[in-house]
N, C-alpha and C positions, 0 to 999 in steps of 0.2 A: 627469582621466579618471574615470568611475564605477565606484567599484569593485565593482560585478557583474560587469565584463568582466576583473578580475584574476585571476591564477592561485589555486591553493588546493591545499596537501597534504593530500591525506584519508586520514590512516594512511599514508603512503606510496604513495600511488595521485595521481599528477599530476592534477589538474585545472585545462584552460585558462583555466576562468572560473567563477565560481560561480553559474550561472542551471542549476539542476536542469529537470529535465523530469520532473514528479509523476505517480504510478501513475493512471494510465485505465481501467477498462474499457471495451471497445471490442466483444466478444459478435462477435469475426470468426470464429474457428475453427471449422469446418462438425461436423467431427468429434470437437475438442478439442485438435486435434495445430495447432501452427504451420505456418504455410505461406509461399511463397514472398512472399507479398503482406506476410505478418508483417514477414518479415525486411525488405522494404523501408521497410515504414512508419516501423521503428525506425532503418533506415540514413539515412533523409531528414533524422534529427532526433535526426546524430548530433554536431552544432556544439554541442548541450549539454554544459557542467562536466560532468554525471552524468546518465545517463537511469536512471531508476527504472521497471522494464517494469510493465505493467499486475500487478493481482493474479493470481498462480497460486497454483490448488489443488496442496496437497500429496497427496490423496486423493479418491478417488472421494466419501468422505464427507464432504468440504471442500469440494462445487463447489456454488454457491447460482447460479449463472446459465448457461444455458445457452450453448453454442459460445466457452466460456471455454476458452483454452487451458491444460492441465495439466503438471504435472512428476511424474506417478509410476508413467510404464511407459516402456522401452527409445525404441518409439516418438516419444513426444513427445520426451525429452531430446535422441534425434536432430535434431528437427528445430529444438530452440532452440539447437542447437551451429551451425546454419545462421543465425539468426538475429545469433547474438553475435559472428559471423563477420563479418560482412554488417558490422554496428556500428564494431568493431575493424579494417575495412577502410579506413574512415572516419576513424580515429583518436578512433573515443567510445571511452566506458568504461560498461557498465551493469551494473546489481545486479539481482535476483531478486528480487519482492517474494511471499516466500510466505503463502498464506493459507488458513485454515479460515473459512467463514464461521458456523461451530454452528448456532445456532436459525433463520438468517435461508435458508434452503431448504426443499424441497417432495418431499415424497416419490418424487413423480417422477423428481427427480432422482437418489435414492438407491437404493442395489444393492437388488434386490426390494420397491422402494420400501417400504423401512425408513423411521422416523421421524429425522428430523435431530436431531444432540446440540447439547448445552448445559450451561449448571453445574445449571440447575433445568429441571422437566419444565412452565415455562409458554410460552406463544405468546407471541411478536412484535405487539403488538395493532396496528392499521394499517400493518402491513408486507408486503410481499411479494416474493416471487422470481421471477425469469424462468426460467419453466418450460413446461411443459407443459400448457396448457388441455385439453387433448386430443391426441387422440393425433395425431400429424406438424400442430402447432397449436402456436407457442409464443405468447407474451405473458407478462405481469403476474400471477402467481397471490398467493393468501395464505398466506404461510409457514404452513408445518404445524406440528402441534404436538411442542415435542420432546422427547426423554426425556431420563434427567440421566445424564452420564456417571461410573462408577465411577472409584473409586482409581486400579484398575489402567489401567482403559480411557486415563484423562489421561496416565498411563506413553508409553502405546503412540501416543497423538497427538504426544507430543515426538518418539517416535520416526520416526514419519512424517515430521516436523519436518526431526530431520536427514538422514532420505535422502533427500526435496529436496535439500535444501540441498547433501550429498553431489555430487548429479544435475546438480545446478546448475554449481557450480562444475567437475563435468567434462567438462557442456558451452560451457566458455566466459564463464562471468559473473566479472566482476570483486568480487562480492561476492553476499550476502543480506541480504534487509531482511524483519524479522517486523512481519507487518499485526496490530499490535494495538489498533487504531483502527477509530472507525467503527459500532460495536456490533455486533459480530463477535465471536469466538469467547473473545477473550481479554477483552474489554471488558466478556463475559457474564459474564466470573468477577470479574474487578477491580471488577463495581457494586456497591453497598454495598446500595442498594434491589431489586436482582434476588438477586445470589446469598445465597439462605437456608443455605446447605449447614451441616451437622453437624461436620462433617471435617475433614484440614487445608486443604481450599483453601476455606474458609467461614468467615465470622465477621471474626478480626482482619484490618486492614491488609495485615499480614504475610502471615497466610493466604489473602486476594484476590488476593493480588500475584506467593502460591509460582508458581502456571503458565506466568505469563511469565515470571518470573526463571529456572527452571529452566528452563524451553527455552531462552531467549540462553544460560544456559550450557550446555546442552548442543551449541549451533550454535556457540557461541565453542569447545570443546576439541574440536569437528570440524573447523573452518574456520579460527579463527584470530578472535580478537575483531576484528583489524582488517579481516576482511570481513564483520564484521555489525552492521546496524543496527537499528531501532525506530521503527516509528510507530506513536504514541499522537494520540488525542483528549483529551484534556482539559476534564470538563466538556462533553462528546458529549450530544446529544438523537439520535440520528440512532436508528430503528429501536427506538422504545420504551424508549432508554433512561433514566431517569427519574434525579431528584435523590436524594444519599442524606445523612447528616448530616456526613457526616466528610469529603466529597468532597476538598478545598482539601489536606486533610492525606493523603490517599491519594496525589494526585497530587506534591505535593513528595516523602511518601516514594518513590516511585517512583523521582522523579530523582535522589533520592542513592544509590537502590539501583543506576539504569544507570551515575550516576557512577563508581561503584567498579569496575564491570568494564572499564571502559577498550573502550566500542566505537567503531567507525568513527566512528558518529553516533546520533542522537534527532533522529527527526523529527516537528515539531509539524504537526498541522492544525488549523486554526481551520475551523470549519463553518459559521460568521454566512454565507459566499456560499451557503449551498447550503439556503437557511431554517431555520437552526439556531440557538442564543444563542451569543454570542462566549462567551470567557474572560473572567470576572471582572476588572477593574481591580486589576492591581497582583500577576495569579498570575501573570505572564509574569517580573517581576521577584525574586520567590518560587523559581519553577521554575530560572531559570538562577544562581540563589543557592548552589542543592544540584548542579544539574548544570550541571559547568566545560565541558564539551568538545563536538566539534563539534557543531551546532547549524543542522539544515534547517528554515525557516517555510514552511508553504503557507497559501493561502486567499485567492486574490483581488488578488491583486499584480499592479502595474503597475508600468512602469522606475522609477516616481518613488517609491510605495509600497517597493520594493524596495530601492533608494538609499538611505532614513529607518532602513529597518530594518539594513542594515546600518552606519549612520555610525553609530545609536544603541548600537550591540555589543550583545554576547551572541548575536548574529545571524550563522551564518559562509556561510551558504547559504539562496537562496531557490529555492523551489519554485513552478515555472510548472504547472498544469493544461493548460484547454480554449484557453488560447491557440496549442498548442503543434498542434492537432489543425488548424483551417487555416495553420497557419504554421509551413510544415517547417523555414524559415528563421529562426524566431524568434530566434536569439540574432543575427544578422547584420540583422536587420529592428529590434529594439530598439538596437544599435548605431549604426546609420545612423539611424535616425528614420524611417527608411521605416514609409509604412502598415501596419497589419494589417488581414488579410483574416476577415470573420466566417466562423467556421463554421457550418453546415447542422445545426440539434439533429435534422431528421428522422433525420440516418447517424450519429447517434453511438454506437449501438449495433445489434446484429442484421448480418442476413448481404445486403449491399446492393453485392457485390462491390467493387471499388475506387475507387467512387463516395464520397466524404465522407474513405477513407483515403486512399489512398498519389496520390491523384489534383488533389490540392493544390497549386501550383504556387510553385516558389522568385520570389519578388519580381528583377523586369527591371527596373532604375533607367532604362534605356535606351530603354525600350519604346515 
């Protein structure tokens, strides 16, 4: 039997099988708030070990894409406590992927379209947010330019941090996961070639790394380390992020710094599927050297792919994407060898009603 389809204790949180379902955006939410159609998408594709919900803003100042559902008014948490309901009906289990995106948003987006933060005041050069072209006109814009966040200001983002996180879990999520992946908010501060800052989160290692480390722990003495996890990029091009000298040694220290706090999990993404450079030969072996515990891989994985990686160990979860988006059934379709159904890139995002989402149909071997 392959053991993707075996059980797995995460922290104490059962898992029937270890085929994750990796964070989406998906840009459904008309107003921001989850809706009826949320909640099914996530219940269809609830045969996942672990569903990881798409990224939510913990702040109005965190949202870089439009009709992203959020976590940080009464409103929304109501409506993702419908959602994880919906899941847990099913017998899934899902986590909260909270996120800031910093520099990678448009003023439009922001309260009196303020300029979006970051560790330093430069733009995202060929990057852009789903914003507002105009006015009731969304699309593709060019991230704006954005100012550097103070001292204090990074204080007050943790804290944002954990009243998600807070929100989260008392709407129903079986955990938090911090999106620090991707060249997003934290991966602004961890560059070594972007962040120039003076300060403590600028310069050494250590000082790149204070902002995320100090938000897991402030989400581990809210939550409980065992319902929070970490995704990292490693070696990220995504959104200007650039090489720096020290790179290979930032990213190992990293992993001995999440070692030590004993979380859920670290989850890696590899970006090679999404035109991006893989990880270096031989950081994979590096990274799970300093970090012993569990251990999600995404990036492009197939049953066979996924099999290699975990018989090779240090592997204890693999993370599915865009397979998961026509194939509610995924982990029942990879089990059986039944086909999979392409998805439609036209619905992967934007507001196309239940067209491309929840309108996907479970595989009939009978049919």
């Amino acid at each position: 039997m392959s053991e993707l389809f075996t059980p797995y204790d995460l922290s104490g949180l059962a898992l029937p099988n270890r085929l994750v379902m990796a964070p989406m955006t998906r840009s459904r939410a008309a107003s921001g708030v989850p809706d009826d159609d949320t909640a099914l998408y996530y219940q269809q594709r609830a045969s996942a070990g672990l569903i990881i919900s798409e990224g939510i803003p913990i702040s109005r100042e965190g949202v870089g894409f439009l009709f992203n559902p959020g976590l940080y008014t009464d409103e929304q948490q109501a409506a993702w406590s419908k959602v994880t309901a919906a899941v847990h009906e099913k017998g899934g289990r899902i986590f909260a992927q909270l996120w800031h995106v910093g520099r990678l948003s448009h003023a439009s987006l922001q309260e009196n379209n303020g300029a979006p933060v970051s560790a330093v005041p430069r733009r995202a050069e060929n990057s852009s947010a789903y914003a507002w072209v105009e006015e009731g006109s969304p699309g593709q814009v060019p991230a704006s330019e954005p100012r550097a966040l103070t001292a204090s200001e990074i204080k007050r983002v943790t804290a944002d941090f954990v009243r998600a996180a807070q929100r989260a879990i008392a709407a129903g999520f079986d955990g938090v996961e911090l999106h620090g992946a991707n060249g997003y908010l934290f991966e602004q501060f961890i560059n070594g070639e972007l962040n120039t800052r003076q300060d403590m989160y600028g310069g050494s290692i250590q000082n790149r790394l204070r902002f995320l480390l100090e938000t897991l722990d402030a989400l581990a003495e809210e939550v409980g380390a065992n319902r929070v996890g970490a995704r990292l990029s490693p070696f990220g091009r995504l959104y200007d992020m650039r090489p720096y000298p020290d790179e290979a040694e930032t990213w190992v220290t990293a992993a001995s710094e999440l070692d030590a706090r004993r979380l859920a999990y670290v989850h890696l993404s590899d970006q090679l599927t999404i035109g991006a450079e893989s990880m270096p030969d031989g950081f994979a072996s590096r990274f799970c050297s300093a970090y012993k515990g569990t251990l999600i891989v995404a990036g492009g994985f197939d049953k066979t792919g996924a099999d290699a990686a975990l018989r090779k160990g240090g592997v204890d979860l693999v993370g599915f994407g865009r397979p998961f988006i026509a194939n509610p059934d995924l982990v029942e379709r990879l089990q059986n060898g039944w086909p999979l159904t392409e998805a439609d890139r036209a619905t992967f995002y934007g507001l196309h009603g239940s067209r491309g989402y929840t309108d996907y149909p479970r595989y009939a071997p009978d049919a």
